[in-house]
N, C-alpha and C positions, 0 to 999 in steps of 0.2 A: 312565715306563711300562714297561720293556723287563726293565727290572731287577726290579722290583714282577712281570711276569711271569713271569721266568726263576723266581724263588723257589715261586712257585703251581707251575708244571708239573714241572720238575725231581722235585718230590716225588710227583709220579703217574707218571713215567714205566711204572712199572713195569705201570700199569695198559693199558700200549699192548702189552706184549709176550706170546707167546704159548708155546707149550711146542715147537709144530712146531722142530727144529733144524736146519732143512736149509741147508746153506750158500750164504750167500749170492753172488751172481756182483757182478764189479765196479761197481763206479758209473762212470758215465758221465764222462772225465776232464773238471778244473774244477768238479766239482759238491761241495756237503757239504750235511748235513744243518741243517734251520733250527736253531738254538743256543738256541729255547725250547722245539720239537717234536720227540720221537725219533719215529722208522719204525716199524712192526711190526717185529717180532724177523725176521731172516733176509730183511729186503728190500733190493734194489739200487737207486739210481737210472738211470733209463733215459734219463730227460731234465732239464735243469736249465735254468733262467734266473733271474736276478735283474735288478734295475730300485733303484738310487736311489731314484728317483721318476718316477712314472710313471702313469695313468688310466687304468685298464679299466673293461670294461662285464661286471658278473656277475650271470646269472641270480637275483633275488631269492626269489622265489616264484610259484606258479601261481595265476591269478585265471579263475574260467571258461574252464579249457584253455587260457590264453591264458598264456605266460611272461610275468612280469615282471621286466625285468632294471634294474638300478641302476649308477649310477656310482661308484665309491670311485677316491682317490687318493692317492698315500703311495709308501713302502717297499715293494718288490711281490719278494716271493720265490715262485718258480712250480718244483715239484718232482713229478715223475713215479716215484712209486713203480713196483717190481711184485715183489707180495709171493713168497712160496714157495707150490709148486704143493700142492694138498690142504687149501686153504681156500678156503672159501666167502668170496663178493662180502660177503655182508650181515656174516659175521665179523669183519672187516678194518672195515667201514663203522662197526660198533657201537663197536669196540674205540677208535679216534679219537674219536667222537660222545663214548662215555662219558668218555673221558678230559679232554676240554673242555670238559665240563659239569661232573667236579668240580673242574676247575682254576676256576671262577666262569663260564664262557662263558654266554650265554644262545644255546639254538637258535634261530633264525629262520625256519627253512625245513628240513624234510627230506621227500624223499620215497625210499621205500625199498622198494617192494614190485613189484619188476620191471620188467621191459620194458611193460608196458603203459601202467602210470601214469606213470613216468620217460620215457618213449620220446618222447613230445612234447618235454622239456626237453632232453633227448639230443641231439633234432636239432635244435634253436635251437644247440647248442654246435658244431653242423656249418656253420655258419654263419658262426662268429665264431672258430674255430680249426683251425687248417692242421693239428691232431694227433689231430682228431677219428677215423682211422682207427686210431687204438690202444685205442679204446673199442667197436671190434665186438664184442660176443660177449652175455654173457646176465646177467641179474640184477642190473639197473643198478641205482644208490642215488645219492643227494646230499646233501648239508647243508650250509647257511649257517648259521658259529656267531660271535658278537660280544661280546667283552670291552669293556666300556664302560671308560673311560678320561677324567679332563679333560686330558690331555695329549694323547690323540687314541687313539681305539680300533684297539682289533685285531680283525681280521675276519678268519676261515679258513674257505675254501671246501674241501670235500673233495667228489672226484665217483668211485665206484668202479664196475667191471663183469669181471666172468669172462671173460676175455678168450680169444677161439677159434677167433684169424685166421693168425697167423704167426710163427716162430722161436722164441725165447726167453722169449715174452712168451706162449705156446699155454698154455691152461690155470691160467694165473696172474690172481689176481686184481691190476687196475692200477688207481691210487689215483691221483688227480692233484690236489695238495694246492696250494693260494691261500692265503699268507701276506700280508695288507696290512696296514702299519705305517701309521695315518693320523699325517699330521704334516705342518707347514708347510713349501712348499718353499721352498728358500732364493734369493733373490730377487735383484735386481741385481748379475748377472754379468752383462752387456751394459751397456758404458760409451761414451757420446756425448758428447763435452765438449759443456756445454752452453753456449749462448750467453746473454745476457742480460737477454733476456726469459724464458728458462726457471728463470735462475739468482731473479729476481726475481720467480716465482712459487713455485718452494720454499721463499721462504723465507715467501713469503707465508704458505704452507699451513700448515708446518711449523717456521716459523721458524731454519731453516736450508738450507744447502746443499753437498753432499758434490761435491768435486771430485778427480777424477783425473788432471788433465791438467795437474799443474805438477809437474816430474821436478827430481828432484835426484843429484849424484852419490855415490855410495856412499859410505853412514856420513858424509857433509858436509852443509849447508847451503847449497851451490853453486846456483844455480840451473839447466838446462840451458837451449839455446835455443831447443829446442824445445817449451818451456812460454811460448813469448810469445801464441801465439795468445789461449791460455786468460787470461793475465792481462790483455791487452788489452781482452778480453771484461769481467773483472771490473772496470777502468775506465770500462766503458761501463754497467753497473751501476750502478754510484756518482756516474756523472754525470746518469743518467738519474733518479735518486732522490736527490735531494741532500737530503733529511733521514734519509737511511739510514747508519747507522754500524752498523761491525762487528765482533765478534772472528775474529781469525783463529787457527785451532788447529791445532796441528800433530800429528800421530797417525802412528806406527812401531808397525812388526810387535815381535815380540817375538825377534828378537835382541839378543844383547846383555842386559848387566842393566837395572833398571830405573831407576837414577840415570843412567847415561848415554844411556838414550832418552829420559827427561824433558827434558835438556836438550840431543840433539838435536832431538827436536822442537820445541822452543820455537825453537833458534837457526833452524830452517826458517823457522817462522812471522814471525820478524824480519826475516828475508832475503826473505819475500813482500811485507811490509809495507815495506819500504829500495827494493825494487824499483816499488813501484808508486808512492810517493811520489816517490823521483831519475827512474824513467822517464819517468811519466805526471800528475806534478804533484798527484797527491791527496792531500785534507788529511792530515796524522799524524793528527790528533785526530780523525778520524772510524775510525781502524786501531786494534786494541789485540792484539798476539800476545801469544799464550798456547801451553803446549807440555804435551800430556798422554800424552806417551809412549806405550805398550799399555794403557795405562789403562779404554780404550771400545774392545774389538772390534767387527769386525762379519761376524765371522769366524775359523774357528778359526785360530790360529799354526802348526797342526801340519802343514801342508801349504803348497807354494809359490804355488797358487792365494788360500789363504785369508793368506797373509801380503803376498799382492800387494794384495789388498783394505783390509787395515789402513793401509797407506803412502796417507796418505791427506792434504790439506787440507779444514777445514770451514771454511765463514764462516756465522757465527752473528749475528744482529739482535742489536744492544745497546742494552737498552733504559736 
C-alpha cells in the first residue's frame, strides 16, 4: 500500500505549496515530514509523534450536533504544522483537502466554515488532547480523508485554525495532520513456554506448535540446560496422547548462508529428538526431524528482536 501511495502523492505534491516564501523556523528536534505527505511551502513542525502501532479515537463526523468519533488502529504519525503568517485557516485547509482528493482519497467528513459549526467538534478534541490549547484562535476547519486499500487503508485527519494565543505560533495558521497506516499488528512477542495441555491444544487448533523454550548454543546443536523444563513438558505431551506423532522442525534466523542453516537446523531438531528418546524414553518412530533453515519466517531478519523470533522449534501433527 505505502508504495502504491508514495507514487499517487509525490506527483501532487506541488499542489500543497504556495507562493507565500517566508522562511521557514525550525522543526521541532526528532521530527520529519510523513514520506508520502509534503507541508505547505514555508511550514515548521512544532510538534511531532509517531506510534508503530497504536488506537486512537478520531472524531468521524457530526450527527445532530452530536460528534461521532471512530476508532482506527495502525501506523499513527501525528504532525503539528504551523504554516507562514499571512494565510488564511481555510487556504492551508483546502490546499491539503484538494491535494488528497486528487491523490484518490475519498472525503468523509469536513466541516470548514468557522467557529460556529467546527466549534462543537473543536471542543470534543479538548477533551481527548493535552494540545488542544494550540488551537485557540479563529476559523477552525477539519477533514477526514480515506485512501481505501486491501492491504489496509490510509486515513488522514487534518484539523486547522488561525491561531491567536501565544509566541511563534500568533497569527499563524496550525494544521495538525493524522496519518493512520491500517495494518496488522504484529503479534506474539510475549512468550510463555507452554506447558502441555496448551501445547496439545495448538496443535489441536492449528495443527502445530511453536516453541521457544529449548536453547541452544551458538551456531551448534547443543542443547542447553536450561531447555529441560520445556522438553519435559513435551514428554508429557506425547504421553498424554499416545496416538500423537510429530515432526519436529528446526528454524534459524538468517545468519549465515542458507546451506549451512538448513543443516543446522535439522542437526537441532535431531538433537531434540536423541534428547527426548535417551532422556525420557519416547518412541523414535513417533519423532521425525526435519531442518528448514530461514526458510519460514515469522519475522523480519533484519533486526535482533525479529531474528530472536525465527530461532525457533515447531512440533507439527504427522499425519
Amino acid at each position: 500500500m505505502l508504495q502504491k501511495t508514495r507514487i499517487i502523492i509525490l506527483g501532487l505534491m506541488l499542489g500543497l505549496f504556495s507562493s507565500n516564501s517566508a522562511l521557514a523556523q525550525q522543526d521541532v528536534k526528532g521530527s520529519k515530514d510523513h514520506p508520502m505527505i509534503s507541508p505547505y511551502e514555508g511550514s515548521f513542525i512544532y510538534l511531532y509523534d509517531h506510534s508503530d502501532y497504536n488506537r486512537i479515537e478520531i472524531p468521524w463526523k457530526m450527527e445532530d450536533r452530536d460528534v461521532q468519533d471512530t476508532a482506527v488502529e495502525g501506523e499513527i504519525t501525528h504532525i503539528f504544522y504551523a504554516a507562514p503568517e499571512g494565510l488564511s485557516a481555510f487556504q492551508v485547509h483546502k490546499n491539503y483537502m484538494m491535494a488528497l482528493q486528487d491523490a484518490g482519497f475519498e472525503i468523509i467528513y469536513e466541516c470548514a466554515s468557522g467557529k460556529d459549526k467546527c466549534g462543537r467538534l473543536f471542543r470534543n478534541f479538548e477533551a481527548i488532547d493535552d494540545q488542544w490549547e494550540i488551537f485557540v484562535g479563529n476559523d477552525h476547519s477539519y477533514f477526514v480523508a480515506r485512501l481505501e486499500d486491501p492491504a489496509g487503508d490510509m486515513i488522514v485527519t487534518a484539523r486547522t485554525v488561525l491561531h491567536t494565543h501565544y509566541g511563534e505560533l500568533k497569527q499563524r495558521p496550525v494544521t495538525e495532520l493524522q496519518i493512520i497506516e491500517e495494518k496488522s499488528m504484529q503479534t506474539g512477542m510475549v512468550d510463555v513456554n507452554p506447558n502441555a495441555e496448551a501445547m496439545a491444544k495448538d496443535i489441536e487448533n492449528t495443527g502445530k506448535v511453536r516453541i521457544y523454550g529449548i536453547h541452544f548454543d551458538v551456531n551448534k546443536a547443543t542443547i542447553k540446560s536450561e531447555s529441560a523444563s520445556v522438553l519435559s513438558e513435551i514428554t508429557a505431551l506425547l504421553k498424554d496422547n499416545v496416538d500423537l506423532s510429530l515432526l519436529v522442525v528446526g528454524h534459524t534466523d538468517a545468519t549465515g548462508g542458507l546451506e549451512h542453516n538448513m543443516e543446522l537446523s535439522r542437526e537441532r531438531a535431531e538433537a531434540v529428538v536423541d534428547y527426548l528418546t535417551t532422556n525420557h524414553g519416547v518412541s523414535a518412530e513417533r519423532l521425525e526431524p526435519h531442518g528448514v533453515g530461514y526458510l519460514a519466517p515469522v519475522a523480519t531478519n533484519e533486526t535482533e528482536e525479529g531474528r530472536a523470533r525465527n530461532r525457533r522449534v515447531e512440533l507439527v501433527k504427522l499425519y
